[in-house]
C-alpha positions, 0 to 999 in steps of 0.5 A: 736238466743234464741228459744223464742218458750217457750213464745209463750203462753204468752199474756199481759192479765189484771193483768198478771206478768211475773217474770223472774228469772235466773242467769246473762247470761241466757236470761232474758232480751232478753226474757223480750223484747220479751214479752214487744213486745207484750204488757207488761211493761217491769220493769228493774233495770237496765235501771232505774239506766241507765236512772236516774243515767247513767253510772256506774263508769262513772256518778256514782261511782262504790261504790254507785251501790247497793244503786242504785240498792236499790232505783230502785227496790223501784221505780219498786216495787211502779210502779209495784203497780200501774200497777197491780191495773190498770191491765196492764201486766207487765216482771219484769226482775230481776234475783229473785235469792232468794226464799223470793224475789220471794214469796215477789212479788207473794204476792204483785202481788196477793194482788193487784189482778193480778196473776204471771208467774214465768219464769225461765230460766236455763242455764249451766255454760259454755253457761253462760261464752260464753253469759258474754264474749259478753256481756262483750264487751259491755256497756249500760244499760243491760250491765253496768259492766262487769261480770268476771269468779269469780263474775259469780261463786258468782252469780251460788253459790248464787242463789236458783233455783226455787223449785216444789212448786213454779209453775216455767216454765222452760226454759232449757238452753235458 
């Protein structure tokens, strides 16, 4: 059981996002369900392909993910719009692996007049491969595909953990 302690502070005020940001397997989506249980949209891609495309390799070729995943992640961003102009509260849980995503969405937040909590949550790579061996045996929306070893190492190398400058809170090893 996840110490979910480092969201306690959260509350789905007007206009308030919270982006989650870490690497497959670090806890995202459970935290991201937390908050949506206390009031936030939760915005996924993956459950928006779950739900429009179903299952990858299944009902969709596994060739055609990215292009899903493009299409969902347009389809959020415009509902993730609409939600800040109505001042709803809203997880976005994505990864935000780059830094120039992360900036990208803090300023359509901002723009729009709401204002963004980045959540990052960092986790070792061998707590990482104990979460993905679970998930793994598993598919549904969050899970859609198995992650192996190599493809969690592409992940660890390519992605750019939050800097100082960008107000992250932390959560070590969530």
């Amino acid at each position: 059981m996840m110490d979910l302690s480092a969201i306690e502070h959260l509350q789905p005020t007007s206009g308030h996002v919270v982006m989650m940001c870490g690497i497959a397997g670090s806890g995202k989506t459970t935290y991201a369900k937390a908050l949506e249980a206390k009031g936030f949209v939760r915005l996924s891609i993956d459950e928006y392909i779950w739900a429009q495309f179903g299952r990858f390799g299944v009902d969709y070729p596994a060739a055609r993910y990215e292009e899903l995943q493009r299409i969902a992640e347009e389809a959020n961003f415009q509902r993730l719009g609409a939600l800040v102009r109505e001042r709803v509260a809203c997880v976005i849980d994505y990864s935000f692996w780059s830094r120039a995503q992360r900036q990208e969405y803090r300023r359509f937040v901002e723009d729009a007049g709401g204002r963004v909590t980045l959540l990052y949550l960092r986790a070792d790579r061998e707590l990482l491969r104990k979460r993905l061996q679970v998930r793994n045996r598993t598919r549904n929306a969050n899970a859609a595909f198995a992650i192996s070893r190599e493809t969690l190492e592409r992940f660890i190398v390519g992605f750019e953990a939050p800097g100082d400058d960008e107000g992250a809170v932390v959560v070590r090893d969530a």
